[in-house]
N, C-alpha and C positions, 0 to 999 in steps of 0.2 A: 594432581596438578596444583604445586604451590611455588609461584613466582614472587610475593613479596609478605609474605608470613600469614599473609589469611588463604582459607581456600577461597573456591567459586560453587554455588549451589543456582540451579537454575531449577523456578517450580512455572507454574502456570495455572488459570483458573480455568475458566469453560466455556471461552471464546475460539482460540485454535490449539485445542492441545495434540495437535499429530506435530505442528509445526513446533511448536516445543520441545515433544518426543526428538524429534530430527536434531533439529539444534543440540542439544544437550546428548544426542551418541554421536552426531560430527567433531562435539570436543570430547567426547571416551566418557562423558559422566552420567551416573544417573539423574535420571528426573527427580527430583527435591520430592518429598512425603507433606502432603497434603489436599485436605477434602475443603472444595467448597460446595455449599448448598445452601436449602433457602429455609426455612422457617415455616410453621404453616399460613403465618399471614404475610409471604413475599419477602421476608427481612432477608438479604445475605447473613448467611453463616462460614465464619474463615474458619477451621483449625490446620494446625502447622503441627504437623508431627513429629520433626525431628529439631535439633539445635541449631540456630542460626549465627548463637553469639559472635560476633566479631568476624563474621564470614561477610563475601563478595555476593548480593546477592542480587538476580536477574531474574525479573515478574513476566513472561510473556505472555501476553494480551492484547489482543486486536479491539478495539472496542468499536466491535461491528452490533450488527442486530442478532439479540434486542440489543441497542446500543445504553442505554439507562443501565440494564442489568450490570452487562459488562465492566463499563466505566464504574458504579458503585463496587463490583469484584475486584477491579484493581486499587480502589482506592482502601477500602477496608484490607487487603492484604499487603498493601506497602505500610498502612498505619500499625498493622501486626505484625510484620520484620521489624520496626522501628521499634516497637515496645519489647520486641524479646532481642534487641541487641545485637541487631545487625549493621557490619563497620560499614559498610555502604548496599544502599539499597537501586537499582537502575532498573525505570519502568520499559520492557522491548513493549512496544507498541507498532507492530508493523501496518492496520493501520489505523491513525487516527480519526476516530469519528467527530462531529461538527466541525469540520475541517471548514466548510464550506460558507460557514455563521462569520467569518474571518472580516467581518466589516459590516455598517449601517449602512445597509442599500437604501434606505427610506428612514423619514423620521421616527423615533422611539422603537427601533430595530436594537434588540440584543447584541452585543459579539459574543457569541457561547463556544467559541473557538478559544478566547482568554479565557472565560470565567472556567472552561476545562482546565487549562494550563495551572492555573492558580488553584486550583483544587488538587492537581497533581504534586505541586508543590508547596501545599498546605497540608497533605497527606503525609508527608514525609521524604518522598522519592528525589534522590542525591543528583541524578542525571536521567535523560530521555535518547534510547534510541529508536526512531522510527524512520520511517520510509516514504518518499515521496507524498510528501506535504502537498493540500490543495494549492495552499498559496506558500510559496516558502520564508515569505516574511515570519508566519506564523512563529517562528525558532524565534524572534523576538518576544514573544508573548509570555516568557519561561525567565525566570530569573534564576534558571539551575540550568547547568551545559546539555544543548542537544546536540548529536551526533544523528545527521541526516541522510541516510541513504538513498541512494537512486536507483529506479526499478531498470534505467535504461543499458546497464550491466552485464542485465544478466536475459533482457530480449533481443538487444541486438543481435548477439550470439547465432540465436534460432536462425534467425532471417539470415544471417549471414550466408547460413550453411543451406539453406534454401535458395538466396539467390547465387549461386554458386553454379546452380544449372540452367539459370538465365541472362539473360543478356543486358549486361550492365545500362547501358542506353535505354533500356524498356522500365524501369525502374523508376519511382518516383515518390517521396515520402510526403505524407500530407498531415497538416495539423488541421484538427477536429473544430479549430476554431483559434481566436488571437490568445488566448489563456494558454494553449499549447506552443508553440511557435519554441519557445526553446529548446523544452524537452523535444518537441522533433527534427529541430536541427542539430543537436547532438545524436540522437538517431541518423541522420540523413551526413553526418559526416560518419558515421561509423562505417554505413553501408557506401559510401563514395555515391549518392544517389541527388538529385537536386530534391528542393524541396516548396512545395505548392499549400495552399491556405484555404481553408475553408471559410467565406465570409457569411457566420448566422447571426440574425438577431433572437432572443429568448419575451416574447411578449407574456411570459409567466413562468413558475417554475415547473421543472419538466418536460417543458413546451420550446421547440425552437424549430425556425424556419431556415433551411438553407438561403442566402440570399446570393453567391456568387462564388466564382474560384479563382484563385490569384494566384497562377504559375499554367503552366502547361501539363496536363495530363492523358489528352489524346491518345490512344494505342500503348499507353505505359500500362504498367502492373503498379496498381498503387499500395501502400502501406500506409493503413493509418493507424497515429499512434496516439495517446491519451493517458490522464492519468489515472482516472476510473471511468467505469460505467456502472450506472445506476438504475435508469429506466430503459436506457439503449436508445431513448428515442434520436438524441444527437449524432450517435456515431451508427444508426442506419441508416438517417436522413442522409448523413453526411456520404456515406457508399453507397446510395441511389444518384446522388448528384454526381457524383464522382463518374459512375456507368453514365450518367444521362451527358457526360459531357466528355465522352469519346472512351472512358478510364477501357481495359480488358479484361481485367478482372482486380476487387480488393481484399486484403485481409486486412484485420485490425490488432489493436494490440494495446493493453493496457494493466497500469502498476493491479490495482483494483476491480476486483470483481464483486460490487454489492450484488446488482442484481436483483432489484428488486422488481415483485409484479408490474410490467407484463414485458420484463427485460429477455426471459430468455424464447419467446412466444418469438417475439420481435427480431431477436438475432435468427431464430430458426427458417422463421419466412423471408429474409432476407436476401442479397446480393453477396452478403460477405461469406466469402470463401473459408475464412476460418479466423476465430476470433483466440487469440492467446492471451492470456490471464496470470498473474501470481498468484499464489496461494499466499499472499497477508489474511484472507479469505476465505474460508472454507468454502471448497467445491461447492456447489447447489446440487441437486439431485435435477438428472435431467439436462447438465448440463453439458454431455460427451454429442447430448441427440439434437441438441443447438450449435455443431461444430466448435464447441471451445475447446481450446488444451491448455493445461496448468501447467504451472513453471516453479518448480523447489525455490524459497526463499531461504532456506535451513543453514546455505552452505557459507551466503555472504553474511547473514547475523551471525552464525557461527564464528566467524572469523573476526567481525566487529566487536562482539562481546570479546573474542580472547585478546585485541589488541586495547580494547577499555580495560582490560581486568590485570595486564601489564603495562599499562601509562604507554603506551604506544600508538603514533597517530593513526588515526581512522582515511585520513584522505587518502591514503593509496587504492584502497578499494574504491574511489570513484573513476577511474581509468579500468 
């Protein structure tokens, strides 16, 4: 595969390498030669096995949990393309961790959502593609081009084909809360569905109380849609209020699957019907017996990387 005189090498570290594997045979190539590991006092160790000089070269890494590990993996191996001469380096970051740091809620509050960015691009890395940003302002934080993907692509899809043997009238999309409300109006025109709001306040983090719903959900099938789940407690709260206020049944749906303790306990004993997930995230163990199903993100970074890797625009893939 040579479009403008260099090739394209795609490696990865040890955050999601299945999804790298995919990526890189959806465009016919092998996975890039390379060990990363640790040292016996914790340091990352990068070696690059093969030649990189002057090549196109694509880091996929999610810097999930441990998210420290990850993020220091991708920054020492984009600092090691850089040094062995690679013509452009692009961090895939499907998804970004401290997403959520993206501002001072209180005085002497961090944003560690910049000081990521700037690390990223103090490492080396030429361009960022990732997926569904906490906040999507965040693509300002970058002083090097992001290419932002949308997880709602490639969920709609599903549901499409599910409500298909339901009756459009019975249908209704709901956001998890006012921080969703876009993405699930893009959701909720995809499916021809109206769309209804979950009103919570959060009196700490992790902690959040339904307070109201705004739109009609009565004897609908609702769909809620989000851009992660962490602890679950928001979007089971959210499908208890939803049933307590006539709904007949919900599923949920989101870019992000952290998942953290006691998220899949929580989705298990739940109301929701089934919860769908991307894999920017590696599966959890335990998570088929919490009704989740994962969704390939392989096929659209595949295709973003090969229209980055020929100067070709990315927006067509947000349709």
């Amino acid at each position: 595969m040579n479009i403008h005189g260099k090739d394209i090498k795609i490696f990865t570290g040890n955050s999601n390498p299945k999804v790298a594997r995919e990526i890189a045979k959806a465009l016919g190539l092998p996975l890039g030669k390379s060990t990363v590991t640790s040292f016996a006092d914790g340091e990352i160790s990068v070696s690059i096995e093969e030649t990189v000089r002057g090549s196109d070269v694509f880091v996929v890494q999610s810097t999930c949990g441990p998210v420290n590990n990850h993020l220091m993996e991708l920054l020492i191996m984009i600092d090691a393309f850089k040094r062995a001469s690679a013509g452009r380096v692009t961090a895939v970051i499907p998804y970004y961790g401290y997403a959520r740091q993206d501002r001072k809620a209180k005085a002497r509050d961090p944003i560690s959502a910049k000081l990521c960015a700037d690390l990223i691009s103090a490492a080396g890395a030429d361009r960022v593609l990732t997926m569904d940003l906490h906040a999507a302002q965040i693509q300002g934080f970058f002083n090097i081009p992001v290419d932002h993907l949308l997880g709602v692509p490639i969920l709609a899809p599903y549901f499409i084909e599910k409500a298909k043997t339901m009756d459009p009238s019975e249908l209704v999309v709901v956001s998890p809360d006012l921080g969703s409300v876009t993405r699930a109006r893009k959701f909720a025109e995809r499916l021809g569905a109206p769309l209804a709001i979950v009103d919570k306040r959060r009196p700490r983090a992790n902690v959040c109380e339904v307070m109201n719903i705004i739109g009609e959900v009565k004897g609908k099938r609702a769909f809620l849609v989000d851009d992660m789940v962490d602890t679950a407690g928001s979007i089971v709260n959210a499908a208890a209020a939803l049933m307590e206020f006539g709904a007949t049944e919900v599923c949920a749906c989101a870019t992000h699957g952290v998942l953290s303790d006691p998220a899949l306990e929580r989705i298990k004993n739940s109301c929701i019907k089934e919860m769908v997930l991307l894999d920017t995230i590696p599966e959890k163990p335990g998570a088929k017996e919490a009704r989740i199903t994962m969704l390939p993100i392989a096929k659209v970074f595949a295709e973003a990387i090969e229209r980055i890797y020929a100067d070709k625009p990315v927006s067509p893939l947000f349709t």
